[in-house]
Rosetta silent file (secondary structure, phi, psi, omega in degrees, C-alpha in Angstrom):
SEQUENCE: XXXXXXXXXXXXXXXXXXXXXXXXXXXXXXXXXXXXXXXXXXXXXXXXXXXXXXXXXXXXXXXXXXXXXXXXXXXXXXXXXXXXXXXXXXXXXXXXXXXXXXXXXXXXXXXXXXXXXXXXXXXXXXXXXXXXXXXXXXXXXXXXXXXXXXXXXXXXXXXXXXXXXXXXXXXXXXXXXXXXXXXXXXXXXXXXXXXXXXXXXXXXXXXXXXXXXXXXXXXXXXXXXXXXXXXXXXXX
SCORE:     score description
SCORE:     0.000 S_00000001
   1 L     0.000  141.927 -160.989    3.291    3.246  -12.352 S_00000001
   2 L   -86.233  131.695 -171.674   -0.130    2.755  -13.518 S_00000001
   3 L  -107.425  129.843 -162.305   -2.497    0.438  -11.005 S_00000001
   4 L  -110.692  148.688 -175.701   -4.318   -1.740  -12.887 S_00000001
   5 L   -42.190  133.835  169.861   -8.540   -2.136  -12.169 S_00000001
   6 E   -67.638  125.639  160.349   -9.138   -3.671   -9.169 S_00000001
   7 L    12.570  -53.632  169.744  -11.268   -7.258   -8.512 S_00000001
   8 L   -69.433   -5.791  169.541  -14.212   -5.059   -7.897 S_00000001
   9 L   115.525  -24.229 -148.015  -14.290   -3.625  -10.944 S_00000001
  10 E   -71.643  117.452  161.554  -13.180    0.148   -9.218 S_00000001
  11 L   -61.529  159.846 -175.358  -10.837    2.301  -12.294 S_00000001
  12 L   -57.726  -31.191 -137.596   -8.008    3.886  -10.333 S_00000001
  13 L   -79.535  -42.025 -152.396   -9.402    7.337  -11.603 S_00000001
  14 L   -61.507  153.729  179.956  -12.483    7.218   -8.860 S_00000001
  15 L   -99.792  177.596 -168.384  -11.888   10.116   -5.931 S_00000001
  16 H   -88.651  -37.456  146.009  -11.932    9.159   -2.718 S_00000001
  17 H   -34.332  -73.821 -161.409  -15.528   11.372   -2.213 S_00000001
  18 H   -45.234  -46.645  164.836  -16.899    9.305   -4.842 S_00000001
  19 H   -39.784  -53.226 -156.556  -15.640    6.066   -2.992 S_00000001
  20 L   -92.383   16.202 -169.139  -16.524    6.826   -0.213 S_00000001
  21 L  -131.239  -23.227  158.177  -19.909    7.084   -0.621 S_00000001
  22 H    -0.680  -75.834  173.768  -20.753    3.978   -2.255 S_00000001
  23 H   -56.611  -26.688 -147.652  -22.329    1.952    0.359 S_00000001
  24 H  -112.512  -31.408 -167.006  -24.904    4.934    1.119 S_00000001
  25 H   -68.957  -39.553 -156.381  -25.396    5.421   -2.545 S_00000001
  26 H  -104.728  -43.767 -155.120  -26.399    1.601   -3.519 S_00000001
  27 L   -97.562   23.286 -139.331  -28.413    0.842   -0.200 S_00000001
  28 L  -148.732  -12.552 -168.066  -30.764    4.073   -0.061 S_00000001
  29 L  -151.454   95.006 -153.888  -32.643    3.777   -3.257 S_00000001
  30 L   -66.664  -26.853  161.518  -34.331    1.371   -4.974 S_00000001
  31 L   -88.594 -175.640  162.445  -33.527    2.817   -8.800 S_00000001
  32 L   -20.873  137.497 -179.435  -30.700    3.531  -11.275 S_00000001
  33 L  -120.822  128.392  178.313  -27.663    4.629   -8.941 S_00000001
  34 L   -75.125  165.770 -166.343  -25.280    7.089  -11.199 S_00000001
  35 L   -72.038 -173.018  172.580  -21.646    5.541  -11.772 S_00000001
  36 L   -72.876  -30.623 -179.880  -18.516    7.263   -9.683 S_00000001
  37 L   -80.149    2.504  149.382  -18.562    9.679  -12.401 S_00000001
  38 L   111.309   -0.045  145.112  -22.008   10.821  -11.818 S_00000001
  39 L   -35.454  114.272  139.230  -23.355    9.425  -14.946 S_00000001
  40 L   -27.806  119.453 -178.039  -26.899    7.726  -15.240 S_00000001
  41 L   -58.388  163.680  144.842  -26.687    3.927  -16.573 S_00000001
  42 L  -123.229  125.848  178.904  -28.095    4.323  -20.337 S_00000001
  43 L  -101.785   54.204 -179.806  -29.260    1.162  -22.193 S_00000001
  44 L  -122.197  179.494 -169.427  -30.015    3.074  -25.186 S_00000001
  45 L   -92.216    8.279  178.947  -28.175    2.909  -28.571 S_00000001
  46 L  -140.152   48.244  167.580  -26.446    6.113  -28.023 S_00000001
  47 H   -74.732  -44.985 -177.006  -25.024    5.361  -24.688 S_00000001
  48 H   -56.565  -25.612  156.028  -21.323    5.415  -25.619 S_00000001
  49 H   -50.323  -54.417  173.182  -21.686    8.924  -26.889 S_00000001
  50 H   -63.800  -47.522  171.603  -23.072    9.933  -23.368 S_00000001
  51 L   -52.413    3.742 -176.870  -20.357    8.544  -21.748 S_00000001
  52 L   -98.044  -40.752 -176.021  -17.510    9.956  -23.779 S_00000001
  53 L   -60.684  158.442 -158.485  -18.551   13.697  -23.216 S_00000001
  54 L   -96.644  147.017  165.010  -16.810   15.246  -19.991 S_00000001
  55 L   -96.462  140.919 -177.157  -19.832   16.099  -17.297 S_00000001
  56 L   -81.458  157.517 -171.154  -19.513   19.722  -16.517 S_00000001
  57 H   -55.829  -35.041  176.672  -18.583   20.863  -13.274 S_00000001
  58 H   -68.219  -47.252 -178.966  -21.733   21.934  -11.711 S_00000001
  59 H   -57.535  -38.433  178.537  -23.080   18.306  -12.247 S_00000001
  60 H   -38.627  -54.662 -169.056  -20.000   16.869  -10.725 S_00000001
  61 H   -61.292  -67.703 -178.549  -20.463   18.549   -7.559 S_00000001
  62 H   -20.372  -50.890  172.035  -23.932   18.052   -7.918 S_00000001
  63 H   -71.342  -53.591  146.188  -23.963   14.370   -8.284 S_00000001
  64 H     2.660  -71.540 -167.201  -21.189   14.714   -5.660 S_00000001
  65 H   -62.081  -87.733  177.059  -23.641   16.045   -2.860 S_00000001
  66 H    -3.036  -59.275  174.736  -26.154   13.533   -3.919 S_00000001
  67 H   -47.425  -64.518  179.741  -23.947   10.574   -3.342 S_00000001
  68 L  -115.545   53.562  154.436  -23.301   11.594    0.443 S_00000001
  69 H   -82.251  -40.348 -173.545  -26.564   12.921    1.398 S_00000001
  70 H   -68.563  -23.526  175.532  -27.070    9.511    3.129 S_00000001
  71 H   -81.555  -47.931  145.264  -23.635   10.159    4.966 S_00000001
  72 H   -18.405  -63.566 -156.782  -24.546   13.774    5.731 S_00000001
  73 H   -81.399  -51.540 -179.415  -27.980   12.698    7.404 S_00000001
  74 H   -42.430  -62.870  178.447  -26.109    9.518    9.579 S_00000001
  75 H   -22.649  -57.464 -171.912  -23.803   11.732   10.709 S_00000001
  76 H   -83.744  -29.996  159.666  -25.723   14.501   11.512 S_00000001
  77 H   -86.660   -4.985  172.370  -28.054   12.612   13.146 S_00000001
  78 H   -38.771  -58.563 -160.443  -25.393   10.725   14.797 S_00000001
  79 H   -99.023  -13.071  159.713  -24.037   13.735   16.755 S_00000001
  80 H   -53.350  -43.795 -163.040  -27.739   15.405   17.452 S_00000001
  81 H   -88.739  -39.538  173.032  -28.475   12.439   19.484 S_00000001
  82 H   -40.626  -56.853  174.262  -24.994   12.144   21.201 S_00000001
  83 H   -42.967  -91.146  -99.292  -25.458   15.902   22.094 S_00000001
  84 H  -106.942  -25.653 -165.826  -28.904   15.636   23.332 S_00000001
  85 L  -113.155    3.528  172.811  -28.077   12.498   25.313 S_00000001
  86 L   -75.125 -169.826  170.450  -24.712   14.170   26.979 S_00000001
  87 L  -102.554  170.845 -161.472  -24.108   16.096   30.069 S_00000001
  88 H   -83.970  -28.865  161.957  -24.205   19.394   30.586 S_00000001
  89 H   -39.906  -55.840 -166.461  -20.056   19.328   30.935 S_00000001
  90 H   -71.152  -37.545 -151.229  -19.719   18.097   27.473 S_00000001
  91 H   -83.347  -28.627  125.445  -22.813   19.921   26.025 S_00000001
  92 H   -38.087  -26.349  179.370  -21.021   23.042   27.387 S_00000001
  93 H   -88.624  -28.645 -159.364  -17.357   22.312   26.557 S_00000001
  94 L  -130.712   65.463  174.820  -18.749   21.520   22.938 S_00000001
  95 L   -52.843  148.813  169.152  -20.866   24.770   22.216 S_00000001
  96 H   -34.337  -59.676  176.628  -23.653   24.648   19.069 S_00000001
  97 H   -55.165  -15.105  167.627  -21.627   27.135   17.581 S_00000001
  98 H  -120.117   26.590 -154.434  -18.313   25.496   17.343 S_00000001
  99 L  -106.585  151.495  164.237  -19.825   22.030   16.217 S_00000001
 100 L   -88.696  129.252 -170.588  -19.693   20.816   12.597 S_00000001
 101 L   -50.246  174.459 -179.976  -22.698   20.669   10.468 S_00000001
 102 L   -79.511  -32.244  169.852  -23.429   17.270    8.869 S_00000001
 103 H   -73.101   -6.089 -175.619  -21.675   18.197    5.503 S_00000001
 104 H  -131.670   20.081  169.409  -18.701   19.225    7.110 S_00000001
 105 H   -98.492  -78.605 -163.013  -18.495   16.181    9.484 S_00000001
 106 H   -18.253  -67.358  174.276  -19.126   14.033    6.359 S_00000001
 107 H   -44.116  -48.231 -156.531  -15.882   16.314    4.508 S_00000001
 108 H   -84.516  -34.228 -175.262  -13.565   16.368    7.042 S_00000001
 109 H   -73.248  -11.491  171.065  -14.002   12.440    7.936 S_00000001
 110 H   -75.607  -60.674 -159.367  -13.307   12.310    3.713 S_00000001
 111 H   -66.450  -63.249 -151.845  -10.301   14.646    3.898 S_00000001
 112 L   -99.270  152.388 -154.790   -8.511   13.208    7.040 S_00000001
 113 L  -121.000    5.507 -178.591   -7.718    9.289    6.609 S_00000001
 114 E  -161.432  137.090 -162.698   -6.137    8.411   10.252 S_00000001
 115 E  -110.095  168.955  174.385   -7.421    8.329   13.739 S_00000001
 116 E  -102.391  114.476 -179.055   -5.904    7.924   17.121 S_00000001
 117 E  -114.544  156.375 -157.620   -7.712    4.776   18.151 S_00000001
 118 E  -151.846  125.089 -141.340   -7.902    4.341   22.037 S_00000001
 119 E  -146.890  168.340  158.603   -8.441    0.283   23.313 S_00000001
 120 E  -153.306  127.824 -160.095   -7.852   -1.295   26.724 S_00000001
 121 L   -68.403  156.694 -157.966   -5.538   -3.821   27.683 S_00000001
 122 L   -73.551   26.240  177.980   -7.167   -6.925   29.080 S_00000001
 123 L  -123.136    0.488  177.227   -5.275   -5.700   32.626 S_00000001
 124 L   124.610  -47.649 -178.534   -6.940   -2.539   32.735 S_00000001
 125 L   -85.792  157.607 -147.325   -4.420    0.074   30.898 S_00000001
 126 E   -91.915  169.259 -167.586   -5.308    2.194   28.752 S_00000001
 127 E  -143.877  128.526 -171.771   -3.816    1.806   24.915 S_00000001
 128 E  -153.882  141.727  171.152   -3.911    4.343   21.863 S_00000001
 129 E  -171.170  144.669 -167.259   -2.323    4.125   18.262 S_00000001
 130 E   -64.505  155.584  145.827   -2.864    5.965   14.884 S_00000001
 131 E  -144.377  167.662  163.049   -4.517    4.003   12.444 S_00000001
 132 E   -68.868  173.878  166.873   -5.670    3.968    9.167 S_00000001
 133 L   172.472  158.653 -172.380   -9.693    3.645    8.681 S_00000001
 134 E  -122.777  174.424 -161.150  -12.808    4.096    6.424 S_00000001
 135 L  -157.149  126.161  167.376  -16.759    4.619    6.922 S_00000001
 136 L  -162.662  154.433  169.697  -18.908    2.029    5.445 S_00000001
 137 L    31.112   49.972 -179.509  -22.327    0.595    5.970 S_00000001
 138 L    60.059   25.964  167.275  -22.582    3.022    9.121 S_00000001
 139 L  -157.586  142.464  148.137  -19.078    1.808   11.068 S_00000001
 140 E   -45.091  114.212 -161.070  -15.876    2.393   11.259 S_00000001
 141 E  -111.866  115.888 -144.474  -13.573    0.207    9.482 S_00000001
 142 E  -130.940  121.566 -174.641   -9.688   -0.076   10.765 S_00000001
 143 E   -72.304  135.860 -176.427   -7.166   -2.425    8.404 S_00000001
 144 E  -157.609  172.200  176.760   -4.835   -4.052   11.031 S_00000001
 145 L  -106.576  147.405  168.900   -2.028   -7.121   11.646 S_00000001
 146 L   -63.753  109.821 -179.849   -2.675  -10.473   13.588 S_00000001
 147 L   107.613   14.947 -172.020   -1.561  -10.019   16.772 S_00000001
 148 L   -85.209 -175.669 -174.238   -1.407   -6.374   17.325 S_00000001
 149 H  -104.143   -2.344  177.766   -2.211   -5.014   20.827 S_00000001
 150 H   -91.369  -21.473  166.992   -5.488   -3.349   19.538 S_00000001
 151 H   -96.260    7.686  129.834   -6.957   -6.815   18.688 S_00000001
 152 H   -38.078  -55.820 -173.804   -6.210   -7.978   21.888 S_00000001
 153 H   -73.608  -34.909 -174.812   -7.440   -5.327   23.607 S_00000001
 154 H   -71.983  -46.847  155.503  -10.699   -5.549   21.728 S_00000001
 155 H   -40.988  -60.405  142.169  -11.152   -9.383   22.300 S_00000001
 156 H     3.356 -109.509  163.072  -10.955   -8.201   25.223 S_00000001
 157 L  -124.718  119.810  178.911  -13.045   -5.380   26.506 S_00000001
 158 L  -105.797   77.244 -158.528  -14.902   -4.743   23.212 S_00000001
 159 E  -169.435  108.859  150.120  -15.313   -1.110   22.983 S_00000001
 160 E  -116.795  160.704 -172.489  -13.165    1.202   20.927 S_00000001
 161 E  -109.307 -179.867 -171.544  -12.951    5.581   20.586 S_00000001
 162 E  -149.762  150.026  177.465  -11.445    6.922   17.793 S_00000001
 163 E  -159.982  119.424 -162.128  -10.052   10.649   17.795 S_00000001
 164 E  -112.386  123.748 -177.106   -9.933   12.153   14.283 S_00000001
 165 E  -129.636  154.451 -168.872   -7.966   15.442   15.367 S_00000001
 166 E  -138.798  166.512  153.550   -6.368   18.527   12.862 S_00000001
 167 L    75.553  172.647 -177.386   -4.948   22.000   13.542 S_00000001
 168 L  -121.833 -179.472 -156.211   -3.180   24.193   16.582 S_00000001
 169 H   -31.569  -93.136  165.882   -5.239   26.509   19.029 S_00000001
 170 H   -39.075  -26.632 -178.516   -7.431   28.802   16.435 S_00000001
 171 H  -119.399   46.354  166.845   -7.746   26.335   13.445 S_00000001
 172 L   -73.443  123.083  155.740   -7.987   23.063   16.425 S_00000001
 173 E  -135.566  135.735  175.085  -10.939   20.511   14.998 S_00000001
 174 E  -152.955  163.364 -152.850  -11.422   17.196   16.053 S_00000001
 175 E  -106.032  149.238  162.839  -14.292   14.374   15.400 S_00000001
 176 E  -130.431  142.264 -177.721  -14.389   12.089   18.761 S_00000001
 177 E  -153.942  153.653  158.285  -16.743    8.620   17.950 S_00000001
 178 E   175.302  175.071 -147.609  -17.036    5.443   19.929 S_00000001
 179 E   156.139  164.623 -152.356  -18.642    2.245   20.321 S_00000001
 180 E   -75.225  174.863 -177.690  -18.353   -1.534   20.813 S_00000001
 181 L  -121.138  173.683  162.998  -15.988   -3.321   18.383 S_00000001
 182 L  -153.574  113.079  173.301  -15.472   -6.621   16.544 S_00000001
 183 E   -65.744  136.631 -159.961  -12.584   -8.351   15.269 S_00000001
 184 E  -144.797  151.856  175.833  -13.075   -9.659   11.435 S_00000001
 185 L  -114.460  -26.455  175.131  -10.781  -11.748    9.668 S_00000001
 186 L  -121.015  159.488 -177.701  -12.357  -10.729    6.267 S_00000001
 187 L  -134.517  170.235  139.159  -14.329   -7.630    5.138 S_00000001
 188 L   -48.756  140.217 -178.810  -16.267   -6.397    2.029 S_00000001
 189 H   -67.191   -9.807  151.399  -14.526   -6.134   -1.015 S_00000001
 190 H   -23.443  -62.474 -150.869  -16.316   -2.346   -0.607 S_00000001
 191 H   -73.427  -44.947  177.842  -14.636   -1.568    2.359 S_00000001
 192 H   -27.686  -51.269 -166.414  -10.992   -3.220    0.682 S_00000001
 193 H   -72.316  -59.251  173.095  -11.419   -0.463   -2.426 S_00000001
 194 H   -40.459  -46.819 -170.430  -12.568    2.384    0.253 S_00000001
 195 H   -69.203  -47.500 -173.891   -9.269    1.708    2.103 S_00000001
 196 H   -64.497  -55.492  144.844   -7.103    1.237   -0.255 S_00000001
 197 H    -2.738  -59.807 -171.606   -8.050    4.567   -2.149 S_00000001
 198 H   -74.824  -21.742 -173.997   -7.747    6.113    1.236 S_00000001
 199 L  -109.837   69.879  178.378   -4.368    4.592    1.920 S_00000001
 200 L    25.410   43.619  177.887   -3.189    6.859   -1.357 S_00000001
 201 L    73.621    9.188 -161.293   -3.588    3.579   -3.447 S_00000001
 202 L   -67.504  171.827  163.759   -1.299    1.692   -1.400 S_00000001
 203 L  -120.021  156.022 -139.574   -2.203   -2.189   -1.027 S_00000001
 204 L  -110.366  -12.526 -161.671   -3.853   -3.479    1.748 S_00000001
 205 L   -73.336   -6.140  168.323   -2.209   -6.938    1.731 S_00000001
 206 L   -81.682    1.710 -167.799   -0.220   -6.509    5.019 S_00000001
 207 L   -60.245   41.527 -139.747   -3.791   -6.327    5.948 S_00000001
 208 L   -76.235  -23.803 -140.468   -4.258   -9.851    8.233 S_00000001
 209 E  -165.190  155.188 -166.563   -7.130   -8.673   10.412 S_00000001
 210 E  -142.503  159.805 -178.260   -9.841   -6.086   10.393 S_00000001
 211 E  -153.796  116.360  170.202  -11.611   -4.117   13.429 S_00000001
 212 E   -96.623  135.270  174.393  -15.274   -2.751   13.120 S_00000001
 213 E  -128.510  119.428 -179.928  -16.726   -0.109   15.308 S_00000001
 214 L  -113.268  110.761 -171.585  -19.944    1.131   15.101 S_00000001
 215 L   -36.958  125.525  173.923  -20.225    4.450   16.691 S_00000001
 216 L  -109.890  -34.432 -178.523  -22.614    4.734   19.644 S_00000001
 217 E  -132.142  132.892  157.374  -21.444    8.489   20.525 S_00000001
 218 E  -147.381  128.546  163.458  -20.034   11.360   17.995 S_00000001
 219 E  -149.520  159.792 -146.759  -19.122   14.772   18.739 S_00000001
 220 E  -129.136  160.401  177.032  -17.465   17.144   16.702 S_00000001
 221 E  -153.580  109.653  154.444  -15.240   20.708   17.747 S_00000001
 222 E  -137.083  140.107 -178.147  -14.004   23.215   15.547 S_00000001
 223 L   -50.577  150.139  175.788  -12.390   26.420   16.163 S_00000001
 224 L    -7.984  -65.064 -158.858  -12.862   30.044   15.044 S_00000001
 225 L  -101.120  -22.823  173.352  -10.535   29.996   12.757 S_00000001
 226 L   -48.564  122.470 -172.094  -10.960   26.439   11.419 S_00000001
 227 L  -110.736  145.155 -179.370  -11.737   26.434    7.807 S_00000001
 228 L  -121.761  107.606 -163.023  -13.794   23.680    6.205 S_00000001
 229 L   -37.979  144.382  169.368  -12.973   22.719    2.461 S_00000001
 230 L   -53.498  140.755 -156.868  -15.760   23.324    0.401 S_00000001
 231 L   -63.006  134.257 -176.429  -18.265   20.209    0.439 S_00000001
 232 L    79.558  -16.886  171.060  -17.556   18.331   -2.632 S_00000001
 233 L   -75.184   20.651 -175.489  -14.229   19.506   -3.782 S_00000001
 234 L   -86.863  -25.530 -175.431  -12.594   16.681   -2.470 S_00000001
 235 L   -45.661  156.213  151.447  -12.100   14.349   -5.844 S_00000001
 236 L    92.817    0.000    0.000   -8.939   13.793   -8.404 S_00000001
């Protein structure tokens, strides 16, 4: 069945790359911002023309890259300073050489849409359950129910990790991030489009409660064998 345009405006058709890049796209630049399709606005009298022709593939990507250079560079500087500000345990367990570049933290945090989120109950034990979640305006954003034991736990002691993990022994990768938290009863209608997109187009309306985390530590691991889709192929 056909999903009809959302409140925001968002056609169904946008990829979840495209989406997901929004926030970095609109707040980074002071001119014209191209559309999800990678399109320039044109106020000219033969705008409806440009917009009918298909943009060729190299521009896709192209505009594609563009979009989440600003996600690339958080990222990447994210996990430079987490590194540089670890121990010698970690900074050893989590060689240069098996770490993921900032384009292929951005991709993989695109690709995979649910984390193992890890809370603590207000007595002390520890607490962990998948959730869904999104990246927006530099935090994690996790769609939740009133009353669940992770907004307890956060009310609580207000500090959650996240563990975005993929693969067996040779193709093992996983994203680790954490940082204090906040319980929201409402979000942007941004992050609402990002999720939903992300939750295969599902609706969000079991949604009662929201939980933001803004990452204080990221570090990234991937294996030998670990392959990382090419950077930009994620749309359609």
């Amino acid at each position: 069945m056909e999903r009809s345009r959302d409140r925001s405006g968002a056609p169904p058709s946008r990829s979840v790359g495209a989406i997901f890049a929004i926030e970095a796209r609109t707040s980074c630049y002071g001119g014209p911002v191209a559309d999800p399709d990678g399109d320039m606005p044109d106020i000219g009298r033969n705008a409806h023309r440009k917009r009918d022709r298909p943009m060729p593939i190299r521009r896709q990507a192209e505009s594609q890259a563009s979009a989440d250079a600003p996600l690339v560079a958080w990222l990447s500087g994210l996990q430079e300073a987490s590194f540089s500000g670890a121990g010698q345990a970690v900074r050893k367990a989590y060689p240069p050489e098996r770490r993921m570049t900032g384009p292929q933290l951005a991709g993989y945090l695109q690709r995979r849409t649910y984390a193992l989120a890890s809370s603590t109950r207000p007595d002390g034990r520890a607490h962990a359950a998948p959730t869904l979640f999104s990246i927006y305006e530099q935090a994690f954003w996790l769609p939740t129910l009133s009353g669940a034991a992770r907004l307890v736990n956060v009310q609580a002691r207000p500090w959650l990790a996240l563990s975005i993990i993929e693969g067996e022994h040779d193709t093992h990768a996983a994203v680790l991030t954490e940082g204090p938290a906040q319980v929201l009863a409402t979000v942007p209608e941004d992050v609402r489009v990002i999720t939903e997109l992300r939750n295969a187009g599902g609706s969000l309306d079991w949604a009662t409660a929201w939980l933001r985390m803004t990452p204080h530590g990221l570090f990234s691991f991937a294996e030998s064998a670990w392959q990382a889709p090419p950077h930009g192929s994620l749309a359609g």
